[in-house]
C-alpha positions as CSV (number, residue, x, y, z in Angstrom):
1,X,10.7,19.1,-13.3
2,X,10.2,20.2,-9.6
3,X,11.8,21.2,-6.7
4,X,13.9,18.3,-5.1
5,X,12.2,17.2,-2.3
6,X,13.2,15.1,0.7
7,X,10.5,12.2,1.1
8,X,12.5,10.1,3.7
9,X,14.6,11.6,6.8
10,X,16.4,8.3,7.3
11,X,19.7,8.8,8.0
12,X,21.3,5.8,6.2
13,X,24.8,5.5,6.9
14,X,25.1,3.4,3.2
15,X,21.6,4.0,1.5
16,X,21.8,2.4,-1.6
17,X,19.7,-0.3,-4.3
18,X,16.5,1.8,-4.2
19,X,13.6,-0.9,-5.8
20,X,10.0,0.5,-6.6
21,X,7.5,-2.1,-5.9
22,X,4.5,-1.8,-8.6
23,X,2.4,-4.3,-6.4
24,X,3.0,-2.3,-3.1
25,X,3.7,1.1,-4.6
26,X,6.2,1.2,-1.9
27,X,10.4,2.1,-2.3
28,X,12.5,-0.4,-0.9
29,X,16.6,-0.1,-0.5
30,X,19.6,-1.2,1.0
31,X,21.4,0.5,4.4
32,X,24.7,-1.6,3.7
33,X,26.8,-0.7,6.7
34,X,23.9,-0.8,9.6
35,X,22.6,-4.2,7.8
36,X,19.1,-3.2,7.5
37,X,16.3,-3.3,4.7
38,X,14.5,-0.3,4.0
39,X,10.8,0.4,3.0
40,X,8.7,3.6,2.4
41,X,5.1,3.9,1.3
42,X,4.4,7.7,-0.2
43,X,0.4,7.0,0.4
44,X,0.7,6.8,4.2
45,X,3.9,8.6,4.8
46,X,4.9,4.7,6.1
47,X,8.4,3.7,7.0
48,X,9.8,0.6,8.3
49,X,13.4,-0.7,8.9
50,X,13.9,-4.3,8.9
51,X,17.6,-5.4,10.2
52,X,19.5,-8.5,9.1
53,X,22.1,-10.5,10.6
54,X,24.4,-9.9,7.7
55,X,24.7,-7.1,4.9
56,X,22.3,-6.9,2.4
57,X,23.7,-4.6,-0.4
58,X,21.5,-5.4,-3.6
59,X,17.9,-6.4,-3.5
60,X,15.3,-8.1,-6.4
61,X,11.9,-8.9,-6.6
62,X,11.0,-13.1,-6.6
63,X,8.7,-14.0,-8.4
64,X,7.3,-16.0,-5.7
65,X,7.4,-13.8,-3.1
66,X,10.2,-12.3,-1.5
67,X,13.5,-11.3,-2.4
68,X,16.9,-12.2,-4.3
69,X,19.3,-10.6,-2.9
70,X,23.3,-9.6,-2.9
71,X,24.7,-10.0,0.9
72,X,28.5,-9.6,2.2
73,X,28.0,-13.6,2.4
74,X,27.1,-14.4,-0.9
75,X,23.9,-14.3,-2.8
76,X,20.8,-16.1,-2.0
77,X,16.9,-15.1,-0.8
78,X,15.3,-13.3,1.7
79,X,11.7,-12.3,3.2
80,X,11.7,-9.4,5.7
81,X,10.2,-11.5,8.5
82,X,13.7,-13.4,8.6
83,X,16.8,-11.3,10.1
84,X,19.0,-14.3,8.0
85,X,18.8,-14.6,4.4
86,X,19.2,-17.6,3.0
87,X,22.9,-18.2,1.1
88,X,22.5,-20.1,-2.2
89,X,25.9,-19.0,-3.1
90,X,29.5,-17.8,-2.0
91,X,31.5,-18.0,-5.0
92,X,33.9,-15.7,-3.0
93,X,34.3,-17.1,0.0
94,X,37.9,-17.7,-0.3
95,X,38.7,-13.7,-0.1
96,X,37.4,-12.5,3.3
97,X,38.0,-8.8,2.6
98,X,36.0,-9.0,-0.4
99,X,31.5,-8.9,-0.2
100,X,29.0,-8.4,-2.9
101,X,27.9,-4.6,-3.7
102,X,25.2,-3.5,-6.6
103,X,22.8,-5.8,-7.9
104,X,19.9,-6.2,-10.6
105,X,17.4,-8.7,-11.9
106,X,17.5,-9.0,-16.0
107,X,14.7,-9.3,-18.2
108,X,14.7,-13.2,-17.8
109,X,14.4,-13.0,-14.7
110,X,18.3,-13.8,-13.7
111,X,19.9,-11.9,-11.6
112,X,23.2,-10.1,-11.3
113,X,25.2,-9.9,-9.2
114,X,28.7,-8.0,-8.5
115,X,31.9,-7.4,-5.7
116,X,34.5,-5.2,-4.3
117,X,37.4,-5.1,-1.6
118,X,36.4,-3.8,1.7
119,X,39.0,-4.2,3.9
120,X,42.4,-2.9,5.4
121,X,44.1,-0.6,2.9
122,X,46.8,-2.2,0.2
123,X,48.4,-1.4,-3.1
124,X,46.6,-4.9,-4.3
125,X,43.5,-5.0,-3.7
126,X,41.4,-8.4,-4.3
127,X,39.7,-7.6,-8.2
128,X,35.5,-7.2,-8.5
129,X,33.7,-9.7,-10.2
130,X,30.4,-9.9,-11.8
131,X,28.2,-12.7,-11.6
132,X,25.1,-14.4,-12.9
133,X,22.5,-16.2,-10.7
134,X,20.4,-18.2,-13.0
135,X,16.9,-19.5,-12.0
136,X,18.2,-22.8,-10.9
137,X,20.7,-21.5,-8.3
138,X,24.3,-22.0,-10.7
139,X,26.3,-18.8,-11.0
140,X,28.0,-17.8,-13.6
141,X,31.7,-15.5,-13.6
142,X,30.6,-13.0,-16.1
143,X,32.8,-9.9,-15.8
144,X,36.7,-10.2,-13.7
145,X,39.6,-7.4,-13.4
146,X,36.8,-4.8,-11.7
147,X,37.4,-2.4,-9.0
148,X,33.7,-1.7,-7.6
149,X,31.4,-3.6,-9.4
150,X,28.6,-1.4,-8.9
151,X,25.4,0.0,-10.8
152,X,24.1,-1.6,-13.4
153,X,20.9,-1.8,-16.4
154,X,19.7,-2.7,-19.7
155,X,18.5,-0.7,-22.9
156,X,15.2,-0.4,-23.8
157,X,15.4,-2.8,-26.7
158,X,17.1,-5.4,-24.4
159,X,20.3,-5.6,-26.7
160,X,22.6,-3.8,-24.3
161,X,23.7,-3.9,-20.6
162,X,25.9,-1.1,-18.7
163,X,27.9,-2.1,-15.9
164,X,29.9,0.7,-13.9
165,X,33.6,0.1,-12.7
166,X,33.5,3.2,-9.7
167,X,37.1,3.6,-9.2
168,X,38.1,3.1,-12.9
169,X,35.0,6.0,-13.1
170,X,33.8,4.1,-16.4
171,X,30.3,2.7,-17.5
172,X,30.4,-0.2,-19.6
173,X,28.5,-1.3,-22.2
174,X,28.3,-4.7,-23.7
175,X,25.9,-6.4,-26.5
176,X,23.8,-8.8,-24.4
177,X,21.7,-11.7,-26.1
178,X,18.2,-11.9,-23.3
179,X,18.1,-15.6,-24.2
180,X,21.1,-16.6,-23.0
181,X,22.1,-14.3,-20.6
182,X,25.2,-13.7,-22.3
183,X,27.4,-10.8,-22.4
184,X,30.3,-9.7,-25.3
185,X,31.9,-6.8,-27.0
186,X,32.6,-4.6,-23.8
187,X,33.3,-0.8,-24.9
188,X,33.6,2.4,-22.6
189,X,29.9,3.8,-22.9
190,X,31.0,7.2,-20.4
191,X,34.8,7.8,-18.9
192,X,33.8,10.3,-16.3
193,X,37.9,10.4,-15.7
194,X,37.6,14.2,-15.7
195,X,34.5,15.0,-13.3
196,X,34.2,15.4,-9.5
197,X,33.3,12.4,-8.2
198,X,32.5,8.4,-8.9
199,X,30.1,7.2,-11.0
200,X,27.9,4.8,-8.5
201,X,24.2,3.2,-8.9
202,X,22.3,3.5,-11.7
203,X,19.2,3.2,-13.6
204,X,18.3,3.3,-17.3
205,X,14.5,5.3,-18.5
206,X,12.3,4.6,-21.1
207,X,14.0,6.7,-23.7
208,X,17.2,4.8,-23.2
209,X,19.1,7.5,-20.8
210,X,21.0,6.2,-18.1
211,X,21.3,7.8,-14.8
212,X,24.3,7.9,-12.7
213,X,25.1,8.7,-9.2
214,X,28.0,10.7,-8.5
215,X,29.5,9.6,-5.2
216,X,31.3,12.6,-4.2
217,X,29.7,15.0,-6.9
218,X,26.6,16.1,-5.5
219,X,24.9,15.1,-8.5
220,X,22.7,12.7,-10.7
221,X,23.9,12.2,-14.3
222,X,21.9,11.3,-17.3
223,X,24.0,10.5,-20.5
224,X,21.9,9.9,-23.5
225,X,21.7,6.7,-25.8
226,X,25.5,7.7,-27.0
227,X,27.0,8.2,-23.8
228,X,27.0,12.0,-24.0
229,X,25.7,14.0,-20.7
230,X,22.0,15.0,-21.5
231,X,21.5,16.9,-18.2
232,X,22.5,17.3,-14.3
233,X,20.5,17.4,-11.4
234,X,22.0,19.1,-8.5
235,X,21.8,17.5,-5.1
236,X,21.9,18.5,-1.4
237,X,24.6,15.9,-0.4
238,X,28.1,15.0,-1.2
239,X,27.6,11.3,-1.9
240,X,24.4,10.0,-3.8
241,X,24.5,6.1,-4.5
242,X,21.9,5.7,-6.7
243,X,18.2,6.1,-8.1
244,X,15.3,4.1,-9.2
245,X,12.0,5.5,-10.9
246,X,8.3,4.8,-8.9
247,X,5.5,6.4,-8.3
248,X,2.1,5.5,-9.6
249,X,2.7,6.4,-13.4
250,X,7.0,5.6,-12.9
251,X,7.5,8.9,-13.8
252,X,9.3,9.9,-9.9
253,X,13.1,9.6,-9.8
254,X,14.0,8.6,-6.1
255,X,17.9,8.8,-4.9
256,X,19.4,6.8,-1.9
257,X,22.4,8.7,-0.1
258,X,25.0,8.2,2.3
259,X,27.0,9.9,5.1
260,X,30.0,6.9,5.8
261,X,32.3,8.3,4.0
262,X,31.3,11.5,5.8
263,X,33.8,13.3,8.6
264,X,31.9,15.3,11.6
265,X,32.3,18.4,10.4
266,X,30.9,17.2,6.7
267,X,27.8,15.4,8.3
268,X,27.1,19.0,10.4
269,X,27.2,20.9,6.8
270,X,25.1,18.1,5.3
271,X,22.5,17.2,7.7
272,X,20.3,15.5,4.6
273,X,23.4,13.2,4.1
274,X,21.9,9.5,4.2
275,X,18.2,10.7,3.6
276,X,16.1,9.6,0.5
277,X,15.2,12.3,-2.1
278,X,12.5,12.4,-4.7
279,X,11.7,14.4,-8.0
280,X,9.1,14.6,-10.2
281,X,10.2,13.6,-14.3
282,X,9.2,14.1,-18.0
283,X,10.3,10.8,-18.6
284,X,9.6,7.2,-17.0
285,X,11.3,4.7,-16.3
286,X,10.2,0.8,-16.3
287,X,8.9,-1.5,-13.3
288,X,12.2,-3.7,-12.0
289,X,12.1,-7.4,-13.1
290,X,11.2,-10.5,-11.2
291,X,13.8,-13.3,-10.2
292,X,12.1,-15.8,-11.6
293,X,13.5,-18.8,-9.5
């Protein structure tokens, strides 16, 4: 491994959901809080900023063109020539403090979907949910009881998804059948209970190790096949979100960060806070899935 190296100054107040397009070989994420869509090609040095009407916080490929995407309004498809995405579904539109957060397509081409309480403060906050948007537009209540439904992936061999519950600082795991979509048999894959920090995005390699963010750690995580920590990557800035592999041979580990949560005085000491970083593996990681609606 190399150096960490900072490939995009962009200052995101809420970086997160960083996407490698294969077809592009261009990064794409997520700048939750200033509602804007994210895009850097390495070859040219390129970067664009596409702003939306409404939060996006979780992107996906489509299949067709475009994106599936997670929004404070529900979840639904996008193409960056629109500032509005278009709302499929709200299936919490009854709880205005609550909007959707992390997001993933699976290996069918479904994607995933989940939600956390973002409003005034209160000893009961609204739960997290995580959902299931099939092809045909129906969604499906897969996961309640959660406090930030946040990063989530699948195992190399397809027969296991991790789901991370930030506040509880856990990582699921649960058996998942690829035909169905269906999920059973949740067990505590990592209780990071004792480290600085929240587990946040994530991202699962080749080998089968997951990597976690730690917001407020300063660090990436990778825990092996077992759960157990396999190594830590140091990082410039207090609060990481998350991390996808790219790069021409997938084999470049990219990290979104953010500076919200961030007083004065902690942004002056961090002055990468809310850049994108990049570092060069010995292992790869897999292209992202298409929605295939």
């Amino acid at each position: 491994m190399t150096e960490i190296e900072n490939v995009v100054k962009s200052q995101s107040k809420l970086g997160e959901g960083p996407l490698w397009s294969v077809d592009e070989q261009s990064l794409y994420w997520v700048d939750i809080h200033n509602r804007r869509v994210e895009r850097f090609t390495p070859a040219s040095g390129d970067h664009q900023v596409f702003e939306f009407d409404t939060a996006v916080t979780a992107l996906g490929f489509r299949s067709r063109g475009g994106f599936v995407v997670a929004t404070a309004r529900g979840l639904g498809f996008m193409q960056l020539s629109s500032q509005t995405p278009d709302i499929a579904a709200h299936p919490e539109s009854d709880k205005p403090h609550n909007r959707f957060n992390d997001g993933a397509v699976d290996p069918q081409g479904r994607f995933w979907g989940g939600t956390m309480y973002e409003g005034p403060e209160t000893k009961e906050p609204s739960e997290g949910r995580l959902y299931r948007l099939d092809m045909d537009c129906l969604v499906h209540v897969m996961e309640t009881g959660l406090t930030i439904s946040n990063g989530l992936g699948w195992s190399p061999d397809l027969k296991t998804m991790y789901l991370t519950d930030t506040l509880r600082r856990l990582i699921y795991a649960y058996d998942f059948d690829p035909a169905s979509g269906a999920i059973d048999h949740r067990r505590v894959f990592v209780d990071s209970s004792n480290e600085v920090g929240y587990p946040d995005g994530m991202t699962v390699d080749s080998e089968g190790g997951v990597w976690s963010a730690r917001w407020g750690g300063w660090k990436l995580t990778r825990y092996d096949p077992a759960g157990k920590v396999e190594r830590e990557i140091s990082l410039p800035v207090e609060c990481p979100t998350s991390c996808a592999f790219g790069g021409e041979g997938l084999n470049e580990l990219y990290i979104t960060s953010a500076w919200t949560a961030l007083t004065d005085e902690q942004r002056r000491q961090q002055p990468q806070a809310g850049d994108v970083f990049r570092l060069a593996m010995d292992i790869k990681g897999r292209a992202p899935w298409k929605f295939a609606g």
